[in-house]
N, C-alpha and C positions, 0 to 999 in steps of 0.2 A: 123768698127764703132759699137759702142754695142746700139742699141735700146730699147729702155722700154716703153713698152707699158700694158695697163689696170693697172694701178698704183691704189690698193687700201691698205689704212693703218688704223689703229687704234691705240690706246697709248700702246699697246702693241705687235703688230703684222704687220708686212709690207709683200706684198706678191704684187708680178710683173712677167713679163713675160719681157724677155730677150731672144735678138740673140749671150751673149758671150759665150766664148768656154768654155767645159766642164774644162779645166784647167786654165783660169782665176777664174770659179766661185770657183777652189774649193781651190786655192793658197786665195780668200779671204775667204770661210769659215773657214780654219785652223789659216791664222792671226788674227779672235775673240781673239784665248786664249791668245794674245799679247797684248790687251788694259789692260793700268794699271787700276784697277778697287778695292775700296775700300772693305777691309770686315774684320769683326774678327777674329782678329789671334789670341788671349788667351783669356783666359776664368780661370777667378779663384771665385771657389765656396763655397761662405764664408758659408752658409747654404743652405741645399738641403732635408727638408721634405718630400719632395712627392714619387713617388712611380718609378720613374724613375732612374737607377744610374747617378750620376755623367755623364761619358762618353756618355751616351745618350743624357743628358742634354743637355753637351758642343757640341756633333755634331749638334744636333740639332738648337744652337746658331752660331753657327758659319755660320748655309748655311742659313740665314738671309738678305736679299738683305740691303747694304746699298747706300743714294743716294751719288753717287760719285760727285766730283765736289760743293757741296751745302753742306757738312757737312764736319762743321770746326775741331768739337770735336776729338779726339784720344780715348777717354775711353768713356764707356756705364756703365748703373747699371740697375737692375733688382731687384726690392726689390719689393716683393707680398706677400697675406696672402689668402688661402682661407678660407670659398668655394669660387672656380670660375676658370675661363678657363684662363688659364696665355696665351695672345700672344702678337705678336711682336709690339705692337701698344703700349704695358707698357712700355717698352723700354724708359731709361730717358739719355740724351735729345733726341731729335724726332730724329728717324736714316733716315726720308726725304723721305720711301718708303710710297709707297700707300697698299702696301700687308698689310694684316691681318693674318699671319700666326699662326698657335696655338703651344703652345710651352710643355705647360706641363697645365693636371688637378690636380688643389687642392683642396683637401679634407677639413673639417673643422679646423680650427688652426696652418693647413699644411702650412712651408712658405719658401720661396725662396729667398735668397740674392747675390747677382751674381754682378763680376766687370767681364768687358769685355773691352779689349785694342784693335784697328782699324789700321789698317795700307795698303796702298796701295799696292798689288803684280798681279803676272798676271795668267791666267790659264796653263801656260804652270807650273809654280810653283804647285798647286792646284785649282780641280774644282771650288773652291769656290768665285776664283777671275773673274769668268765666265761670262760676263756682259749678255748674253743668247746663243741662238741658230741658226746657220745660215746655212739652207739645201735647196737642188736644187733636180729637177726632171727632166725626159724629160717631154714632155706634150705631146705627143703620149700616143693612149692609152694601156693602162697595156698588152690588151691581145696580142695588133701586137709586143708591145716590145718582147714577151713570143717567139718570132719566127725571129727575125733578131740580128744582130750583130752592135756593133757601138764601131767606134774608137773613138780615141781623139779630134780627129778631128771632130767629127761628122759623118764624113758617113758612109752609113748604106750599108750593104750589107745581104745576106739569103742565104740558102741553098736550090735549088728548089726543089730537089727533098726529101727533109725532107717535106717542106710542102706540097707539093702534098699528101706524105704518110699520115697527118696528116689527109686527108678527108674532109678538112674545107670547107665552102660555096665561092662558086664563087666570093661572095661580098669579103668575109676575102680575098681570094689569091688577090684580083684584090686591097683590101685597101695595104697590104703588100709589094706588088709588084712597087706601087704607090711612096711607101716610099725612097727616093734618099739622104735627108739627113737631119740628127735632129740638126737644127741650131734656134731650142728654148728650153728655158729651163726656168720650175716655180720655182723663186728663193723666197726664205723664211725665213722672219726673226722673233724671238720673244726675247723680252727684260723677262729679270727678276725682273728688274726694278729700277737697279743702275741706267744706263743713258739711255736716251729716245732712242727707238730704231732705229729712223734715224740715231742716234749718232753711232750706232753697225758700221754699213753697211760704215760712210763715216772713221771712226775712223780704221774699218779693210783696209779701201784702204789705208790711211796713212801710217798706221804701216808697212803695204807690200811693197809699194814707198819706204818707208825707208832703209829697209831690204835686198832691189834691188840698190838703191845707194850706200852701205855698202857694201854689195858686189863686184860694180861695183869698189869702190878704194881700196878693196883689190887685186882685178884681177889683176888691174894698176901696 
C-alpha cells in the first residue's frame, strides 16, 4: 500500500512524503515525457528586427508553455514594435498560460512579426512537449546517506568497519546503525504550466497503467 502523508501543494508545485518503492516512483517520473502535451512546433518569421537571430528567436518561442487542453487555436502571431520588452503575454490568441516569459528586447522602430503553428506531441519526441518536472529523494538525511548503501528494494545496509574509520561521533554511528530500511521517499512535482500539476502526477500513472496493459497483450 503506498501512503501519503504531509500533502502540501501550490499552482505550481506539489511535494509529499510517500512509502512507494524507489522503482514505482521512478517508472512514474519517466512516464511525464509520455503526456500528450501542446506546444510550438513551427515558427515562421515574417520580420525579425531585433538583435536576436532568427534561431534564437524560434527556440526561444517554442519552449513557451502553452495551456493544453483549454486552447482550441492551432496557429499563434506575434506582431510587436518597440521600444519595449516583447513576452509571452503578446502572444495573439491568449496561449492560457499564467507565465510572463520575456522573449526578445526592442529597440526603437525595431519590430517582430512571427506566425507560430501548435500541435500536440510528447517529450519523449522533444523537451518541449514536457508538461514539468517529477523527482524523488530519500528523506534520510544527506550526511547518513554519505555512509550506507540502499537497494531497490529499499534496504539499507553499511560497511562497519568503513565507518568506524571515518571517526564520526557516537551519535552519527548510533543514527546510521539505527537505519534498517528507506521505505520514504520526498516525491516532487512542478508544472510548467500547460496542465495543473495534479494533472502531471495522475496523467503519469495513466500513461504507465497503459503502457503495462500493452504490454501485458503483447506477452499473451
Amino acid at each position: 500500500m503506498i501512503k501519503i502523508k504531509n500533502y502540501d501543494k501550490d499552482k505550481q508545485k506539489i511535494i509529499f512524503f510517500t512509502d512507494m518503492s524507489v522503482g514505482l516512483a521512478n517508472a512514474i517520473r519517466r512516464s511525464v515525457l509520455e503526456i500528450p502535451i501542446m506546444a510550438i512546433d513551427e515558427v515562421e518569421i515574417i520580420k525579425n528586427d531585433s538583435a536576436l537571430y532568427d534561431e534564437i528567436l524560434a527556440h526561444r518561442i517554442g519552449l513557451i508553455p502553452i495551456k493544453t487542453g483549454s486552447v482550441k487555436e492551432t496557429k499563434f502571431k506575434l506582431v510587436e514594435i518597440g521600444p519595449k520588452m516583447v513576452i509571452s503575454e503578446n502572444i495573439k490568441p491568449d496561449t492560457g498560460s499564467e507565465s510572463k516569459l520575456p522573449i526578445v528586447l526592442l529597440d526603437k522602430d525595431q519590430e517582430i512579426e512571427i506566425v507560430c503553428n501548435v500541435k500536440l506531441g510528447k517529450g519523449i519526441e522533444h523537451i518541449k512537449y514536457s508538461p514539468g518536472l517529477i523527482y524523488y529523494r530519500h528523506s534520510l538525511d544527506n550526511e547518513i546517506l554519505d555512509f550506507v548503501n540502499i537497494n531497490d528494494e529499499g534496504e539499507v545496509s553499511y560497511d562497519e568497519e568503513e565507518i568506524l574509520n571515518k571517526k564520526l561521533s557516537e551519535n552519527k554511528i548510533k543514527d546510521i546503525k539505527s537505519v534498517k530500511n528507506l521505505n520514504e521517499l520526498e516525491f516532487n512535482i512542478e508544472s510548467w504550466g500547460q496542465i495543473e500539476v495534479k494533472e502531471i502526477f495522475l496523467k503519469s500513472i495513466e500513461t504507465l497503467s497503459d503502457n503495462l496493459d500493452e504490454l501485458n497483450k503483447n506477452i499473451k
